[in-house]
C-alpha positions as CSV (number, residue, x, y, z in Angstrom):
1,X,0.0,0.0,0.0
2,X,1.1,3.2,-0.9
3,X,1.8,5.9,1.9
4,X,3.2,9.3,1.7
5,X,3.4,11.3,5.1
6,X,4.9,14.9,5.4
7,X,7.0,16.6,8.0
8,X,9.0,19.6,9.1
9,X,6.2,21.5,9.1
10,X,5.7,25.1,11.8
11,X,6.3,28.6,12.4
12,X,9.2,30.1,10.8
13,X,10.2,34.1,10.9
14,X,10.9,35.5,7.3
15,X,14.0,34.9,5.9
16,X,14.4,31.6,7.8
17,X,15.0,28.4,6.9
18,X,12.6,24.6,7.1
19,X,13.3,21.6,5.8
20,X,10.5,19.2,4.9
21,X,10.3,15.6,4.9
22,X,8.1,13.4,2.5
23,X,8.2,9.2,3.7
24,X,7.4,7.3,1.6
25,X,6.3,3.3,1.9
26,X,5.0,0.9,-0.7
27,X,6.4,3.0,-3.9
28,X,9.2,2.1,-5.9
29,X,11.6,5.0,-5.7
30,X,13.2,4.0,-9.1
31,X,10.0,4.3,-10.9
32,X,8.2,7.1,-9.7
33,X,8.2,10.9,-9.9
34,X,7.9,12.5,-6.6
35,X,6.6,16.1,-6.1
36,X,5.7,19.0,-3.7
37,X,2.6,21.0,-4.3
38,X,1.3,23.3,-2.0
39,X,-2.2,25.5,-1.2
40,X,-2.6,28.8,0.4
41,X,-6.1,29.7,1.9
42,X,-8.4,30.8,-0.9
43,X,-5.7,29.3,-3.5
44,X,-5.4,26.4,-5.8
45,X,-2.4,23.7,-5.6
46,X,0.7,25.3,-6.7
47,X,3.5,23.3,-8.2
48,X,6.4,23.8,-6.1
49,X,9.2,21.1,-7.2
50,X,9.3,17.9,-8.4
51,X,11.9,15.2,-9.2
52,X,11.7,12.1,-11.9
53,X,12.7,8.4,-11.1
54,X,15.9,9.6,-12.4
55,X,18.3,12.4,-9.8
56,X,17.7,14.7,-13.4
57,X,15.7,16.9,-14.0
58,X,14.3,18.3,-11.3
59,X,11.4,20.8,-12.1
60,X,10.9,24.0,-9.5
61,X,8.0,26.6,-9.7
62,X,9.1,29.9,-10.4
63,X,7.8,31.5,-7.3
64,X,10.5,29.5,-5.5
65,X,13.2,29.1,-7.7
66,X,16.9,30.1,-6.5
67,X,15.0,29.8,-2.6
68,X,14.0,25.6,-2.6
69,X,15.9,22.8,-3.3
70,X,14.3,19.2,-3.9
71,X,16.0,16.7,-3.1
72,X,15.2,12.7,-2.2
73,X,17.6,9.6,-0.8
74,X,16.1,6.2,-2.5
75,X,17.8,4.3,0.6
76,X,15.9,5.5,3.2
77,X,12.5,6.8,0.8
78,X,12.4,10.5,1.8
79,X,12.1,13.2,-0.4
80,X,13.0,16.8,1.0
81,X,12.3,20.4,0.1
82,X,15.1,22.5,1.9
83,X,13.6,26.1,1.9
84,X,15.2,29.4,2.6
85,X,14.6,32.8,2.5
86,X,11.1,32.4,3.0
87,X,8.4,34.9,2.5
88,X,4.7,35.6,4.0
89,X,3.7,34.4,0.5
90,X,4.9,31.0,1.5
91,X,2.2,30.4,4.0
92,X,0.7,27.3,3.1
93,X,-0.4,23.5,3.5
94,X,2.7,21.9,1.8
95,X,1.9,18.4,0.4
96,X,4.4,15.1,-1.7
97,X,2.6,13.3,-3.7
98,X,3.8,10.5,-6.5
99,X,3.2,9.3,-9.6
100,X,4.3,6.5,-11.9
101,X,7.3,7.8,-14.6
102,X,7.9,11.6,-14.9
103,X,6.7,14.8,-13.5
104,X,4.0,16.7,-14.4
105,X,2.3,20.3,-13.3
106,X,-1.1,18.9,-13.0
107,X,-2.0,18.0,-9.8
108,X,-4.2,15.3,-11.1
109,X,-1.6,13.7,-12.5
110,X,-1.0,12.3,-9.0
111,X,-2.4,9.1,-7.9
112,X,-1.0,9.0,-4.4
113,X,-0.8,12.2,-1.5
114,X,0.0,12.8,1.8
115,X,-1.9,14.6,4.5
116,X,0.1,17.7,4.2
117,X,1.9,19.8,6.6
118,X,1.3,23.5,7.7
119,X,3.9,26.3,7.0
120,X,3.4,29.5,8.4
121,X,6.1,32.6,7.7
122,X,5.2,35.2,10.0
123,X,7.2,37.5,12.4
Protein backbone atom coordinates (compact mmCIF):
# COMPACT_ATOMS: atom_id res chain seq x y z
CA UNK A 1 0.00 0.00 0.00
CA UNK A 2 1.08 3.21 -0.87
CA UNK A 3 1.75 5.86 1.87
CA UNK A 4 3.23 9.31 1.67
CA UNK A 5 3.36 11.35 5.14
CA UNK A 6 4.94 14.91 5.36
CA UNK A 7 6.97 16.61 7.97
CA UNK A 8 8.97 19.56 9.07
CA UNK A 9 6.17 21.54 9.12
CA UNK A 10 5.72 25.07 11.78
CA UNK A 11 6.27 28.58 12.39
CA UNK A 12 9.22 30.09 10.82
CA UNK A 13 10.17 34.14 10.87
CA UNK A 14 10.90 35.45 7.29
CA UNK A 15 14.04 34.94 5.90
CA UNK A 16 14.43 31.60 7.80
CA UNK A 17 15.04 28.38 6.87
CA UNK A 18 12.62 24.57 7.15
CA UNK A 19 13.29 21.62 5.81
CA UNK A 20 10.50 19.16 4.87
CA UNK A 21 10.33 15.64 4.93
CA UNK A 22 8.06 13.40 2.50
CA UNK A 23 8.24 9.17 3.69
CA UNK A 24 7.45 7.27 1.61
CA UNK A 25 6.34 3.26 1.86
CA UNK A 26 5.02 0.92 -0.70
CA UNK A 27 6.37 3.01 -3.87
CA UNK A 28 9.24 2.13 -5.93
CA UNK A 29 11.64 5.03 -5.70
CA UNK A 30 13.24 4.00 -9.13
CA UNK A 31 9.97 4.35 -10.89
CA UNK A 32 8.19 7.11 -9.72
CA UNK A 33 8.16 10.89 -9.93
CA UNK A 34 7.94 12.55 -6.62
CA UNK A 35 6.58 16.14 -6.14
CA UNK A 36 5.66 18.95 -3.73
CA UNK A 37 2.56 21.03 -4.33
CA UNK A 38 1.33 23.26 -1.97
CA UNK A 39 -2.24 25.52 -1.20
CA UNK A 40 -2.55 28.78 0.41
CA UNK A 41 -6.06 29.75 1.93
CA UNK A 42 -8.38 30.81 -0.94
CA UNK A 43 -5.72 29.26 -3.53
CA UNK A 44 -5.39 26.40 -5.85
CA UNK A 45 -2.39 23.68 -5.61
CA UNK A 46 0.73 25.32 -6.67
CA UNK A 47 3.49 23.31 -8.20
CA UNK A 48 6.42 23.80 -6.10
CA UNK A 49 9.21 21.06 -7.18
CA UNK A 50 9.28 17.89 -8.42
CA UNK A 51 11.86 15.16 -9.21
CA UNK A 52 11.67 12.05 -11.90
CA UNK A 53 12.71 8.42 -11.12
CA UNK A 54 15.91 9.57 -12.41
CA UNK A 55 18.26 12.39 -9.84
CA UNK A 56 17.74 14.69 -13.36
CA UNK A 57 15.68 16.85 -14.02
CA UNK A 58 14.29 18.30 -11.25
CA UNK A 59 11.43 20.81 -12.10
CA UNK A 60 10.87 24.02 -9.50
CA UNK A 61 7.98 26.61 -9.67
CA UNK A 62 9.10 29.90 -10.44
CA UNK A 63 7.78 31.51 -7.32
CA UNK A 64 10.49 29.51 -5.53
CA UNK A 65 13.24 29.09 -7.72
CA UNK A 66 16.89 30.06 -6.55
CA UNK A 67 15.03 29.76 -2.61
CA UNK A 68 14.04 25.64 -2.59
CA UNK A 69 15.91 22.77 -3.32
CA UNK A 70 14.27 19.23 -3.87
CA UNK A 71 16.00 16.66 -3.13
CA UNK A 72 15.22 12.65 -2.20
CA UNK A 73 17.57 9.59 -0.83
CA UNK A 74 16.11 6.24 -2.53
CA UNK A 75 17.77 4.34 0.58
CA UNK A 76 15.89 5.50 3.19
CA UNK A 77 12.54 6.79 0.78
CA UNK A 78 12.38 10.48 1.80
CA UNK A 79 12.06 13.18 -0.44
CA UNK A 80 12.97 16.76 1.04
CA UNK A 81 12.33 20.38 0.12
CA UNK A 82 15.09 22.51 1.93
CA UNK A 83 13.62 26.12 1.88
CA UNK A 84 15.19 29.41 2.63
CA UNK A 85 14.58 32.84 2.55
CA UNK A 86 11.07 32.43 2.96
CA UNK A 87 8.43 34.87 2.47
CA UNK A 88 4.73 35.64 3.97
CA UNK A 89 3.69 34.37 0.48
CA UNK A 90 4.87 31.00 1.48
CA UNK A 91 2.23 30.39 4.04
CA UNK A 92 0.69 27.27 3.08
CA UNK A 93 -0.39 23.50 3.49
CA UNK A 94 2.71 21.94 1.79
CA UNK A 95 1.91 18.38 0.36
CA UNK A 96 4.40 15.10 -1.72
CA UNK A 97 2.62 13.27 -3.74
CA UNK A 98 3.81 10.50 -6.52
CA UNK A 99 3.17 9.34 -9.61
CA UNK A 100 4.35 6.53 -11.85
CA UNK A 101 7.31 7.84 -14.61
CA UNK A 102 7.85 11.59 -14.85
CA UNK A 103 6.65 14.75 -13.46
CA UNK A 104 3.96 16.72 -14.36
CA UNK A 105 2.33 20.28 -13.27
CA UNK A 106 -1.08 18.87 -13.03
CA UNK A 107 -1.98 17.98 -9.82
CA UNK A 108 -4.15 15.31 -11.13
CA UNK A 109 -1.58 13.70 -12.47
CA UNK A 110 -0.98 12.28 -9.04
CA UNK A 111 -2.37 9.11 -7.88
CA UNK A 112 -1.03 9.01 -4.44
CA UNK A 113 -0.84 12.16 -1.54
CA UNK A 114 0.03 12.84 1.76
CA UNK A 115 -1.92 14.58 4.52
CA UNK A 116 0.10 17.68 4.23
CA UNK A 117 1.93 19.79 6.62
CA UNK A 118 1.29 23.54 7.71
CA UNK A 119 3.93 26.31 7.00
CA UNK A 120 3.41 29.51 8.35
CA UNK A 121 6.10 32.58 7.75
CA UNK A 122 5.22 35.18 10.02
CA UNK A 123 7.17 37.46 12.37
Amino acid sequence: QVQLVESGGGLVQPGGSLRLSCAASGVPLEHYAIAWFRQAPGKGREGVACIDSSPEPTYYGDSVKGRFTMSRDKAKRLAYLQMNSLKPEDSAVYYCASVVGICYNNDRMFAHWGQGTQVTVSS
